[in-house]
N, C-alpha and C positions, 0 to 999 in steps of 0.2 A: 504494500500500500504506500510506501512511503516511496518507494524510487518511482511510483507509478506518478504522485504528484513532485517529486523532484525531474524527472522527464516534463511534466504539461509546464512548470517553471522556466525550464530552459527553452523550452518551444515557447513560449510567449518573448523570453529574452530572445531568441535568434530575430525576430519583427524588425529591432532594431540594428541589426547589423548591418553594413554597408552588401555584404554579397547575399542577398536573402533572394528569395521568390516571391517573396511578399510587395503587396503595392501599398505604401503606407499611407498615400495620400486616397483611397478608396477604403479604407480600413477606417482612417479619420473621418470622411463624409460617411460612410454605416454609422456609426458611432451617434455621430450629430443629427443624421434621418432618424434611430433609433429613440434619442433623449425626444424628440419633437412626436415621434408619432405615440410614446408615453406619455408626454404630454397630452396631447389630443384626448389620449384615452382617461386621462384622469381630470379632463375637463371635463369628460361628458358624464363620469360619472358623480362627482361635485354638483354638475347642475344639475343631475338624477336627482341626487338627495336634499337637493333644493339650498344649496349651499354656494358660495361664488368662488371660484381659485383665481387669488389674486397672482398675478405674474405681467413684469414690466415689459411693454411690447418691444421695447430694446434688445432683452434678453433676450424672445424670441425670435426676433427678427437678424440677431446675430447666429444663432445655431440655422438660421435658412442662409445666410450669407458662407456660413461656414461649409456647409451641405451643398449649394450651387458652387461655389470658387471649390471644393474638392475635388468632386465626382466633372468640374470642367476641365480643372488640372489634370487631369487623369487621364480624360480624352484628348488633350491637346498632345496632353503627351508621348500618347499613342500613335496619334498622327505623323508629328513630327519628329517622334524618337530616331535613334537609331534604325536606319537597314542595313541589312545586308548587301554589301557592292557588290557587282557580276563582275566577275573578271575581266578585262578589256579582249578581246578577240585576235588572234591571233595573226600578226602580220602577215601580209599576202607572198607567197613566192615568187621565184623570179619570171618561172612560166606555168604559166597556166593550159597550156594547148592552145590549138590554132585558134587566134582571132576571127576570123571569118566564120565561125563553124560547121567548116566543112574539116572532112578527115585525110585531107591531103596535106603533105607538108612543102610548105612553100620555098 
């Protein structure tokens, strides 16, 4: 039990390593879409019970700022990351057979 949560430890720590798999800037916007749509959920239930949840529209409006600029970062980054270059083609020989393309040699 113990090395099983000393492994989930270190897998959380590898997130931030520079050579990971992970995309951290889509990890951060989950994160911020997650706290917002908890939100949502315990707004409606607050005004189920006929109660008001007070929360500053600032607050709010920064975890949507945080959540759009993440998950756009991410696409951008996609886009315009790293490709893969094709190797350049290989220069042409000296001959190529008869120009005229007939199979006579002139």
């Amino acid at each position: 039990m113990l090395n099983f949560l000393k492994r989930k430890v270190m897998a959380f720590g590898d997130i931030f390593k520079d050579k990971n798999d992970y995309n951290e800037k889509s990890i951060v916007g989950f994160a911020s879409f997650a706290i917002m749509a908890i939100f949502a959920v315990v707004d409606l239930v607050t005004g189920y019970v006929g109660k008001d949840l007070v929360i500053n529209e600032f607050i709010y409006n920064s975890f949507v700022f945080i959540t759009l600029g993440s998950f756009g970062i991410a696409e951008v980054g996609k886009i315009f990351g790293k490709k893969e270059e094709t190797p350049p083609p290989p220069p042409p020989t000296a001959y190529n057979g008869p120009v005229c393309g007939c199979d006579e040699d002139i």
